[in-house]
C-alpha positions in Angstrom: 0.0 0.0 0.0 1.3 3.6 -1.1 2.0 5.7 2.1 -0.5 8.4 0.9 -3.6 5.7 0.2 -4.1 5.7 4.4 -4.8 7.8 7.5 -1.8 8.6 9.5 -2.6 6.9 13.2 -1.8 6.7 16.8 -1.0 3.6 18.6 -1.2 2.4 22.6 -1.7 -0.3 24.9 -4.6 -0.7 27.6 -3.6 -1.8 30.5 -5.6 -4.9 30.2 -2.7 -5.8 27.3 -5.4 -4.4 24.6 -4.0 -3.0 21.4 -6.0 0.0 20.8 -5.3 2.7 17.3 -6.8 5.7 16.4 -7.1 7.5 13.5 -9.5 10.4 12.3 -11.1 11.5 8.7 -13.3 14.3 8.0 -16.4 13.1 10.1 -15.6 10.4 12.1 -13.2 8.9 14.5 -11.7 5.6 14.8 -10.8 3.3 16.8 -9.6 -0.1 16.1 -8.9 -2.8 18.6 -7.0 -6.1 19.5 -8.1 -8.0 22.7 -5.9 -11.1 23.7 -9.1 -11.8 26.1 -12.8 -10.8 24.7 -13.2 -14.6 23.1 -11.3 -16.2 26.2 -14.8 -17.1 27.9 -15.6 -19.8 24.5 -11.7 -20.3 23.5 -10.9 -22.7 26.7 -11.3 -26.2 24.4 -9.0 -24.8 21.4 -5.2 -24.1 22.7 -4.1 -22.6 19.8 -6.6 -20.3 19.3 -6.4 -19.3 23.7 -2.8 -18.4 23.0 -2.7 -16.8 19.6 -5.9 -15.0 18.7 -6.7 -11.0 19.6 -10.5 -10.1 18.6 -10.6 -7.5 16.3 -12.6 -5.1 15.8 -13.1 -1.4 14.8 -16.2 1.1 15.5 -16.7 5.2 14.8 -17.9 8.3 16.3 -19.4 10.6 14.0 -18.5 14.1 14.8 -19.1 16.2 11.3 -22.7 15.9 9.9 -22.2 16.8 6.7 -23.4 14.5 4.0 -21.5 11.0 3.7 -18.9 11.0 0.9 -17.4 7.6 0.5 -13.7 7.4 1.5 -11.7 4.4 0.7 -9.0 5.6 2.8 -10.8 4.1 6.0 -10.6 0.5 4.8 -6.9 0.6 3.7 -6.3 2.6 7.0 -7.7 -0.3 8.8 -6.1 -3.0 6.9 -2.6 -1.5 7.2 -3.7 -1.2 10.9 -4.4 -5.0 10.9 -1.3 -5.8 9.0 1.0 -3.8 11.5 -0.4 -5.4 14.7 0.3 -8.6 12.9 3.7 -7.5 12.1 4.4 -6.4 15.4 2.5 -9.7 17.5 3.9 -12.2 15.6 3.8 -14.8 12.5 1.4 -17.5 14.5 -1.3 -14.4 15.3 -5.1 -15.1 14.7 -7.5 -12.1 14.4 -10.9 -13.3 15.7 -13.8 -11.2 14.1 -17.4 -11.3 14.4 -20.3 -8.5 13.4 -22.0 -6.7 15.6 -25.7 -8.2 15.7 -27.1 -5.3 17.9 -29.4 -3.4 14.8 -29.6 -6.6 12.8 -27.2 -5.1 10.6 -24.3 -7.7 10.2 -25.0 -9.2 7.0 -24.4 -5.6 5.9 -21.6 -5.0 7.9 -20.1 -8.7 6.5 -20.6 -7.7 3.2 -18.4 -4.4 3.8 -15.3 -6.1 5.6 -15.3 -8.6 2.7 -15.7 -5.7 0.1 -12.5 -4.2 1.9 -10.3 -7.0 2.6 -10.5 -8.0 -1.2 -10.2 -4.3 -2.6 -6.8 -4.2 -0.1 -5.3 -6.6 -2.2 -3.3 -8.0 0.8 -1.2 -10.9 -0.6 0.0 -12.7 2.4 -3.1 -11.9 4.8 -5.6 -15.0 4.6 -9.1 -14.2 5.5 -11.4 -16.8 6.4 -15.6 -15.9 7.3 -18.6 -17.6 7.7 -22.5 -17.7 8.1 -23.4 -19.0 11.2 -27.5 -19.6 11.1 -29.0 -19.6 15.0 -32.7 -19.7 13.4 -33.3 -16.5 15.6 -30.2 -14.9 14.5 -27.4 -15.1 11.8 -23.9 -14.3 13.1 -20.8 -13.6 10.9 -17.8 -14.8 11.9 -14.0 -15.1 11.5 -10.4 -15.0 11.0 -7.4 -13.0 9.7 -4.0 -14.4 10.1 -0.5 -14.6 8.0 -0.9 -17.2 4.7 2.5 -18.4 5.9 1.3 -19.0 9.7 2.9 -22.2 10.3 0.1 -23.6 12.6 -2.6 -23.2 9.7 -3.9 -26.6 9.8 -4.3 -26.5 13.4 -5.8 -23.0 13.5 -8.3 -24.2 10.6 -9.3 -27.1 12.5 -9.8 -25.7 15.8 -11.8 -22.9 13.9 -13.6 -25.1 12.3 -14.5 -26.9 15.7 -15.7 -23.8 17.2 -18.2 -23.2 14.5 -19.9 -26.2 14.4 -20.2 -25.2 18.5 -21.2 -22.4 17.9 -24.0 -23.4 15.2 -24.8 -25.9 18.5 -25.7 -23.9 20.5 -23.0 -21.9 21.7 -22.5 -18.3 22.0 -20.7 -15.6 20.6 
């Protein structure tokens, strides 16, 4: 990615060991996030995933009203983001990602983050999602880790576990 195609941002640790980033456009602010403990509570039967996976996740606060112009600047801002906590955590990290199901808008917001990942051209990022049907609810979830993690078969599998849990019966 050209230097010029993202938002310059600011980088610091919680002291609960949570990656947090910042950046700002026009109207909004970001933040982006990476938790080593917000899936710990449903990771406790898949070791690889306990040790190695941050969620992920990103929301905004609108602070300039005008009217919406499209900006694809935010999505490479956040995949550069994603790509330098990667970087920075290690070769065997897992990004654990699931859409926000509070205004029934995930299958939207799903659409988005695949619409981004793909237009980011990110080479040796592997990005890996899934429907997840509850009959009263339908979840998207998933992963974002290095295409030359060597633990991908075990990642896969233990991902793959989870999902069929999670289809089960569990919870996100």
């Amino acid at each position: 990615m050209a230097e010029e195609s993202y938002y310059s941002y600011l980088q610091e640790e919680q002291p609960d060991f949570t990656q947090v980033y910042t950046f700002s456009t026009r109207q909004f602010a970001y933040t982006v996030y990476f938790d080593p403990s917000e899936y710990s509570n449903i990771l406790h039967d898949y070791p690889f995933l306990l040790d190695k996976s941050y969620a992920f996740g990103f929301f905004n606060l609108r602070y300039n009203y005008e009217r919406r112009v499209p900006d694809e600047k935010i999505s490479t801002t956040i995949i550069k983001i994603a790509e330098d906590f990667i970087k920075w955590a290690g070769i065997e990290t897992v990004l654990l990602f699931h859409c926000d199901t509070s205004d029934e808008r995930q299958a939207c917001r799903h659409k988005l983050f695949l619409k981004w990942y793909e237009r980011g051209e990110v080479d040796h990022l592997e990005m890996v999602s899934l429907e997840v049907d509850m009959e009263i609810k339908k979840y998207y979830i998933g992963y974002i880790t290095r295409k030359d993690n060597p633990n991908l078969p075990q990642l896969q599998e233990e991902f793959e576990t989870l999902a069929l849990r999670l289809i089960d019966g569990g919870k996100l």
